[in-house]
Backbone bond lengths (Angstrom), bond angles and torsions (degrees), N, CA, C in turn:
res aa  C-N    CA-C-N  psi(-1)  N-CA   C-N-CA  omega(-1)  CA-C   N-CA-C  phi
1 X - - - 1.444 - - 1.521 109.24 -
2 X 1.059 104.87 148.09 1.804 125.48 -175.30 1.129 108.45 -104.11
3 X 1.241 133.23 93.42 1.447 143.66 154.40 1.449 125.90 -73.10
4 X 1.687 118.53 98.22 1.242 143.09 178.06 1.308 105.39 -66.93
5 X 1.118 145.40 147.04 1.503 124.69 111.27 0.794 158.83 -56.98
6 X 1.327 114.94 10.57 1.929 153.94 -177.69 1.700 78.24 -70.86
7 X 1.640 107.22 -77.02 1.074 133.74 -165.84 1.814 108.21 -48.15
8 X 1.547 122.31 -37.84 1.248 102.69 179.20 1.458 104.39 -82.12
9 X 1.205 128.25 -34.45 1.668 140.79 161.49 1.631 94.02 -20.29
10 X 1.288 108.04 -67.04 1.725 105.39 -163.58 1.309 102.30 -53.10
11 X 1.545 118.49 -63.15 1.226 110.81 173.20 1.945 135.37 -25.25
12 X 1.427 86.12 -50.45 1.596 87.30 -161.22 0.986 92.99 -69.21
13 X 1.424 155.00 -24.77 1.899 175.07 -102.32 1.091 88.70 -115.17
14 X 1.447 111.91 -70.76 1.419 133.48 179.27 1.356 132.21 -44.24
15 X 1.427 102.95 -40.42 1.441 128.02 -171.52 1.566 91.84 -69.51
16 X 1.835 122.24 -77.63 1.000 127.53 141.75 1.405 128.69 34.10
17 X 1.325 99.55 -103.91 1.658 122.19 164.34 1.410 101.63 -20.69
18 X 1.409 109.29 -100.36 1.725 137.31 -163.19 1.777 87.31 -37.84
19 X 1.291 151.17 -36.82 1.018 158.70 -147.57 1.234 95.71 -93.54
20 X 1.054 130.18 -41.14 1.823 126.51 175.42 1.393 106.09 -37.37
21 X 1.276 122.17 -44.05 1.300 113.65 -169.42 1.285 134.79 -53.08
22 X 1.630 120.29 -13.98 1.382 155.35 -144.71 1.491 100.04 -128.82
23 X 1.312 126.12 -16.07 1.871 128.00 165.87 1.742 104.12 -25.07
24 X 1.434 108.68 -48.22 1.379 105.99 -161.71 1.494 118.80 -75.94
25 X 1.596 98.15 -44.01 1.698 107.83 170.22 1.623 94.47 -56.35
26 X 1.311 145.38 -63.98 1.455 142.27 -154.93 1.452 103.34 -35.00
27 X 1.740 114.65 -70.69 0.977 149.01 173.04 1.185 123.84 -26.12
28 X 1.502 127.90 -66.82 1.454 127.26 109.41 0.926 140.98 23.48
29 X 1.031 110.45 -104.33 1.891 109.64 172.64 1.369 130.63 -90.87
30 X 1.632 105.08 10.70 1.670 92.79 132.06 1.502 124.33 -107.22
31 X 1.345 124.57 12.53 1.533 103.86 145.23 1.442 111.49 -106.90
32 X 1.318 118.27 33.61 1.502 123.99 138.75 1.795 112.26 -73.13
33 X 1.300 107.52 -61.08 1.440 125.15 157.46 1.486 99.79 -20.97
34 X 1.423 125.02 -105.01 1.316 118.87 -173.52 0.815 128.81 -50.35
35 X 1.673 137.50 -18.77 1.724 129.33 158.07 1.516 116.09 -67.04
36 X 1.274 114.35 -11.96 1.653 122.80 164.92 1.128 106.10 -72.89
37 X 1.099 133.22 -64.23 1.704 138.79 -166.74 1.743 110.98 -65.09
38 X 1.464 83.57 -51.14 2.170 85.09 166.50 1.536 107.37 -45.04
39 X 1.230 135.01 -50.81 1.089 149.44 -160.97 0.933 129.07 -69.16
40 X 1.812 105.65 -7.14 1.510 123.76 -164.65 1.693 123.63 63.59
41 X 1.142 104.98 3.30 1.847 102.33 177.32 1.822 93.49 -86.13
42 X 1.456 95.24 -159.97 1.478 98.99 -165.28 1.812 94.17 -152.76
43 X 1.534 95.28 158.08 1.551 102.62 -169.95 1.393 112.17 -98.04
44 X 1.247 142.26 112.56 1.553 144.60 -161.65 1.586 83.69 -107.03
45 X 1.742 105.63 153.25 1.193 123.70 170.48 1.470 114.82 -167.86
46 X 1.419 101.29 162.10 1.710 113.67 -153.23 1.145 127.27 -155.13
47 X 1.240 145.99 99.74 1.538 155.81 -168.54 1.666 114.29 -137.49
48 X 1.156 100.02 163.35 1.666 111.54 162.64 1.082 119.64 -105.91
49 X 1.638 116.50 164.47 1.756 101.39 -178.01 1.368 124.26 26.16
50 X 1.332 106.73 -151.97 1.615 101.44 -178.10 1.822 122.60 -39.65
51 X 1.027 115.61 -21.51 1.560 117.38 173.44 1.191 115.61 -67.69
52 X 2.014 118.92 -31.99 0.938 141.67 168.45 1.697 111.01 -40.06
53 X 1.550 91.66 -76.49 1.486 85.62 170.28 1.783 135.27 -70.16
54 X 1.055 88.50 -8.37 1.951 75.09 160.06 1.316 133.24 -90.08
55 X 1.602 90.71 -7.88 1.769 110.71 171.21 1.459 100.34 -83.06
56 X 1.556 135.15 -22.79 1.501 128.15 -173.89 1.664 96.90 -90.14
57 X 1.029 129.12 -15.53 1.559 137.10 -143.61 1.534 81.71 -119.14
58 X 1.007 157.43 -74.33 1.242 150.67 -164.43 1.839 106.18 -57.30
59 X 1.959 117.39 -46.94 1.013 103.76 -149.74 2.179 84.49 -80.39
60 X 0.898 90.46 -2.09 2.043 95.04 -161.94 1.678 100.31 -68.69
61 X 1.720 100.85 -39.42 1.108 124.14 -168.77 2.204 110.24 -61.69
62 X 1.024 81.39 -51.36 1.902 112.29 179.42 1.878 95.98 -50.44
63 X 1.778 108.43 -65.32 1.199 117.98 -166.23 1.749 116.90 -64.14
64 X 1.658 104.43 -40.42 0.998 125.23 170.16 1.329 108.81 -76.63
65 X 1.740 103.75 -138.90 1.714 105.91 177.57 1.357 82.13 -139.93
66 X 1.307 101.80 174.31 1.695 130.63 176.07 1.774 89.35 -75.65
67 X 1.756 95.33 -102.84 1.325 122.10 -179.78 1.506 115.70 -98.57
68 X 1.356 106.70 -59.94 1.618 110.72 -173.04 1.645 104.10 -101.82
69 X 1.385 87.33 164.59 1.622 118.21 -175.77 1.533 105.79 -51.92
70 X 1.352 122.46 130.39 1.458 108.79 -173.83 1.851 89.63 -150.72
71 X 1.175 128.12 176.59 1.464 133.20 135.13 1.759 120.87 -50.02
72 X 0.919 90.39 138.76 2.061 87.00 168.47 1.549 91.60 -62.62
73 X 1.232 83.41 162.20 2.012 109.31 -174.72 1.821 97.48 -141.66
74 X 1.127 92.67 133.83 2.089 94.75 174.04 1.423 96.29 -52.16
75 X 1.249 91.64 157.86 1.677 116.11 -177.21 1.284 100.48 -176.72
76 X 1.260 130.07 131.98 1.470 128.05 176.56 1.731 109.49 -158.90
77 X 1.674 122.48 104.22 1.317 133.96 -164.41 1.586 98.73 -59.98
78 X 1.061 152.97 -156.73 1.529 146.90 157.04 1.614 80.09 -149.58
79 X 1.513 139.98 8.04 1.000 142.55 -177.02 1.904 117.35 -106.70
80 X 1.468 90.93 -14.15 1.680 102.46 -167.85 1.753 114.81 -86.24
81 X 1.450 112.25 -19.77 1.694 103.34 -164.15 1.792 83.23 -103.38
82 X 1.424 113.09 106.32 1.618 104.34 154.35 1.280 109.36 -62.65
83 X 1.256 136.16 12.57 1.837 110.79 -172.03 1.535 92.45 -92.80
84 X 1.857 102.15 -55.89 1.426 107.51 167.56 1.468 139.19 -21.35
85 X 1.570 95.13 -50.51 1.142 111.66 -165.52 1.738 111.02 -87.58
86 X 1.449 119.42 -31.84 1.590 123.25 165.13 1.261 107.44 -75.98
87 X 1.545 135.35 -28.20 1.736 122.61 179.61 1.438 95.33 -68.63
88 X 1.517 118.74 -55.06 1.876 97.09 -172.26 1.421 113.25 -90.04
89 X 1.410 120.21 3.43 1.477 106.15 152.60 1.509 136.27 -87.20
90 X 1.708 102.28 16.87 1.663 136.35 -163.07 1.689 99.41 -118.10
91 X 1.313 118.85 -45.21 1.116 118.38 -163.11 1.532 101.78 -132.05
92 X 1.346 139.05 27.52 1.302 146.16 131.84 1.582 119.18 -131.37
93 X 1.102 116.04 -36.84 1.095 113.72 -172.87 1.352 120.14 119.98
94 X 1.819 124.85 134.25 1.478 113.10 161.05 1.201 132.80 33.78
95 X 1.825 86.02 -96.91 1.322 112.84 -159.66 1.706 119.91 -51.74
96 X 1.923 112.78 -24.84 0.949 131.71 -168.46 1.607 116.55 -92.92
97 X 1.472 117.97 1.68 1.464 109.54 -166.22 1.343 115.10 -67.12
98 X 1.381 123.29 -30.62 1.300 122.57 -169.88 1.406 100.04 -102.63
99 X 1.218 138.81 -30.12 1.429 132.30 -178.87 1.643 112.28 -56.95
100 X 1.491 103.31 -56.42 1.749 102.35 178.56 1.496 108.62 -63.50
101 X 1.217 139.01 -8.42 1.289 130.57 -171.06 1.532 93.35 -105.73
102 X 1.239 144.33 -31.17 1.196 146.24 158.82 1.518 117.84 -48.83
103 X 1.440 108.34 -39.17 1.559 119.03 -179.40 1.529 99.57 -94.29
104 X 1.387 128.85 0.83 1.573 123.32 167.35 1.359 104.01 -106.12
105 X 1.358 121.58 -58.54 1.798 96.02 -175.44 1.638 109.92 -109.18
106 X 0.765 116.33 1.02 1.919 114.81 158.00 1.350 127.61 -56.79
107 X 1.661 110.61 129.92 1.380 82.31 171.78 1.828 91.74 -147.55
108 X 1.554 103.78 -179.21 1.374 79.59 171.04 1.156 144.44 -61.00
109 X 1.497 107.96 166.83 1.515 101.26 -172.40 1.575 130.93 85.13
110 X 1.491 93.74 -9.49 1.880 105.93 170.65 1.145 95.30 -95.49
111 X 1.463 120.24 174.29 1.798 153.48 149.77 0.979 108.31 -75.41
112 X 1.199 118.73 150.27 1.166 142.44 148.76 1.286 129.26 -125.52
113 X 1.237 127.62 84.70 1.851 141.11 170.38 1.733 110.41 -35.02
114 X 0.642 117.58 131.40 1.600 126.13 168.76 1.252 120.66 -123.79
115 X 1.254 132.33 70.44 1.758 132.11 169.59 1.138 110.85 -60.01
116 X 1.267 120.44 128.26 1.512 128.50 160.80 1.663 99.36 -158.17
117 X 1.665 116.27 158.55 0.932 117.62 -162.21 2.082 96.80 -111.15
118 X 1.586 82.05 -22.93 1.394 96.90 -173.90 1.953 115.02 -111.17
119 X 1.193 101.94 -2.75 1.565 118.65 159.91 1.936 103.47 55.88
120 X 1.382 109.76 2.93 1.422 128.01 131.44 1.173 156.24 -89.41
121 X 1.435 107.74 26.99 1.520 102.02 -170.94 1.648 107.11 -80.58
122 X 1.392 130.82 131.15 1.719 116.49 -166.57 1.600 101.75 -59.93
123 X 1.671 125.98 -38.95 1.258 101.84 -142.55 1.992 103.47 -89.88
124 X 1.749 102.86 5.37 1.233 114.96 160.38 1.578 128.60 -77.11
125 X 1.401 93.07 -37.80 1.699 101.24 163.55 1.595 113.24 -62.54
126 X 1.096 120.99 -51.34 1.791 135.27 177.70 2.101 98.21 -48.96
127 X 1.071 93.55 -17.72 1.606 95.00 -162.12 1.582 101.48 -102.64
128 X 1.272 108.49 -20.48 1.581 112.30 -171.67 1.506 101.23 -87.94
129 X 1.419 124.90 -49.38 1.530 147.68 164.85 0.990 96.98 -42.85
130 X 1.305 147.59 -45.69 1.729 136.58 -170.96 1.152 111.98 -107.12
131 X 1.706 140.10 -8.78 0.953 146.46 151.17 1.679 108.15 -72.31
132 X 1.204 142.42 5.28 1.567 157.98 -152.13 1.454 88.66 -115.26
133 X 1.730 108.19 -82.92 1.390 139.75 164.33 1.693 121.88 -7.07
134 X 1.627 101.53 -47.65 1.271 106.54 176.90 1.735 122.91 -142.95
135 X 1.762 88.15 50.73 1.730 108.31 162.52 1.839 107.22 52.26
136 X 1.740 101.20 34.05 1.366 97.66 152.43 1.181 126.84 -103.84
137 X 1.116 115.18 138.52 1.731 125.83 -169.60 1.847 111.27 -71.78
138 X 1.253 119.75 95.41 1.697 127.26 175.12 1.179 114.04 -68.73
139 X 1.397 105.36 135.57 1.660 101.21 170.81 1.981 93.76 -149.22
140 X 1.750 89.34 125.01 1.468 104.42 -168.54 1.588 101.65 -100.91
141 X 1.444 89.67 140.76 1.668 101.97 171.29 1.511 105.97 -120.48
142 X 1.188 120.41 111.98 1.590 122.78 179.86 1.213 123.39 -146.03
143 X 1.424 142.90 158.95 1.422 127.05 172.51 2.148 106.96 -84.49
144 X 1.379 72.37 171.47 1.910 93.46 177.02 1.338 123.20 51.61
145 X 1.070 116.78 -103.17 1.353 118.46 176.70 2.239 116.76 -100.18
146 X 1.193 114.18 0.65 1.520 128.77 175.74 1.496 109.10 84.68
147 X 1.592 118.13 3.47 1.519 119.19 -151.43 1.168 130.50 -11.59
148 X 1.614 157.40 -129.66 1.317 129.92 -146.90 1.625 117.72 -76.73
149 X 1.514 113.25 -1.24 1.303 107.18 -177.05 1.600 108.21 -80.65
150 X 1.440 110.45 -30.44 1.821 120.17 -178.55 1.446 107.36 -35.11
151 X 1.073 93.72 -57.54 2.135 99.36 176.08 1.210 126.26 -35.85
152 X 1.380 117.68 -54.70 1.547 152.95 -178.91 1.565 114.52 -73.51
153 X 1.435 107.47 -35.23 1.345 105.66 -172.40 2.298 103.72 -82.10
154 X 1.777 91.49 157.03 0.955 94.04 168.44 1.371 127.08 -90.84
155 X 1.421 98.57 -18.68 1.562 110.50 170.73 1.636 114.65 -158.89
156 X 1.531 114.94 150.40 1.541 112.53 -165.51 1.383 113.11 -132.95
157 X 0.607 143.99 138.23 1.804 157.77 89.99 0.959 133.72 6.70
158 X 1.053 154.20 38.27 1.575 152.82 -154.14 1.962 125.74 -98.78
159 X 0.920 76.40 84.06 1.631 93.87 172.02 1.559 113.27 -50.31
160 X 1.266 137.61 113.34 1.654 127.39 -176.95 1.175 117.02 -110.26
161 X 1.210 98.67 58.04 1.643 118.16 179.63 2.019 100.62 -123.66
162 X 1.345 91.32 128.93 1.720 105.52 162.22 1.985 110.54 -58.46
163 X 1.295 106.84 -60.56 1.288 92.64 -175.29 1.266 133.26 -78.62
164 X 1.621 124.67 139.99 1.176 115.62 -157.75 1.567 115.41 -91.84
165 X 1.481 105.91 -12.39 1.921 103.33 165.07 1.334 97.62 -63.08
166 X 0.928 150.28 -43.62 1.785 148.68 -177.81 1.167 117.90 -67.48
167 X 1.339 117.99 -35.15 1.284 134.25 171.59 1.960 114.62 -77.08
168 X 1.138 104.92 -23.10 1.714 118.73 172.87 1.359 100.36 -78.77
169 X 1.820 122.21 -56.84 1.131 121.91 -179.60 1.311 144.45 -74.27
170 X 1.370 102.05 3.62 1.692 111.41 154.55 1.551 104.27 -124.82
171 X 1.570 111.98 25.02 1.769 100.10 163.23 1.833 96.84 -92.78
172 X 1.736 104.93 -17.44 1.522 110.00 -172.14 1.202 104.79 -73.04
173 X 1.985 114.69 -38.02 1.909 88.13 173.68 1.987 114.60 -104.50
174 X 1.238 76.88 28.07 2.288 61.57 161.96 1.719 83.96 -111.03
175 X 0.797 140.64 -26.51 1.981 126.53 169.86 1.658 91.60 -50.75
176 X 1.489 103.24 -64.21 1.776 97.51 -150.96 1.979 94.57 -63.35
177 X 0.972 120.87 -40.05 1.669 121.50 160.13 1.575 117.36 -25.98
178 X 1.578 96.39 -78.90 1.869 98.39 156.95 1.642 105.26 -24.64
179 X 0.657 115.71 -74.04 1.367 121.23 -153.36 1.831 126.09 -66.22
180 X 1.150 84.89 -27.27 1.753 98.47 173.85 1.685 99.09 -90.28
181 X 0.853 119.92 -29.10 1.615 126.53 164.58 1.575 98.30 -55.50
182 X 1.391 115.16 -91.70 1.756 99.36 176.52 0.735 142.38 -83.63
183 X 1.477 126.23 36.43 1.336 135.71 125.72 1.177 122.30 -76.93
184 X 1.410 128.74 -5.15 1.541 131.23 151.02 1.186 115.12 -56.06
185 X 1.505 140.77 -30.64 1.292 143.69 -140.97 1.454 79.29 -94.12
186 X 1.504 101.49 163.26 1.519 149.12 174.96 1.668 96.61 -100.98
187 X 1.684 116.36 76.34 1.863 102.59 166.47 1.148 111.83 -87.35
């Protein structure tokens, strides 16, 4: 088989499209996003692999700037400290890396981002359940249907695309969306 990029182009087109439907959730929860940050809380976020990095890329984005000159804004990856992340994947397990770090520097009144492409990853579910636990506000980014995190989450994103490079690449522009949104603000 001959793989174009005409051909992944069509795809993502596609992906795209069916994705219109979700303008409003986008919209949404990033001025959920900025009524968090007005508020002085801070936005925590969390993925694997490639989800990983849109959880480092969003919180980098917050700490840093997008484009223009702004104040730092909280941002904090739950994906960025490997030490963190091998002591409680050493002495709980997996499933727990992002949950205990959610139940250590979360508190109410923050976000919590959830990337997944497959809206199952366990130690994202473990993270949504303890972000529940202690009155943090979830907001899931996943393809298709959000699977076991949809339940858990307070609010979703849903990409209705099977593949998950397509599904990464429009979780990359509702972040960069977030972001041109608060960089609109007056801090």
């Amino acid at each position: 088989m001959n793989l174009s990029i005409d051909s992944t182009i069509a795809e993502l087109h596609s992906a795209l499209d069916a994705f219109r439907q979700q303008a409003d959730s986008v919209d949404h929860t990033g001025a959920l996003v900025i009524n968090t940050l007005r508020q002085g809380n801070k936005i925590l976020s969390c993925g694997n692999g490639g989800s990983a990095s849109d959880a480092l890329h969003l919180a980098e984005e917050l700490v840093g700037r997008f484009r223009g000159d702004r104040p730092s804004l909280p941002g904090i990856s739950l994906a960025a400290d490997v030490t963190a992340l091998t002591c409680i994947a050493n002495d709980y397990g997996y499933d727990a890396v992002f949950a205990r770090q959610v139940e250590g520097i979360g508190k109410p009144g923050d976000i919590l981002v959830g990337f997944t492409t497959s809206g199952n990853s366990a130690n994202i579910v473990k993270a949504f359940e303890t972000a529940r636990q202690h009155a943090i506000t979830t907001i899931l980014l996943a393809g298709e249907t959000g699977g076991r995190c949809r339940a858990l989450a307070d609010h979703a994103v849903l990409v209705p695309c099977k593949n998950s490079a397509r599904v990464q690449e429009i979780h990359t522009l509702i972040l960069h969306h977030w972001l041109e949104l608060v960089e609109q603000q007056t801090w």
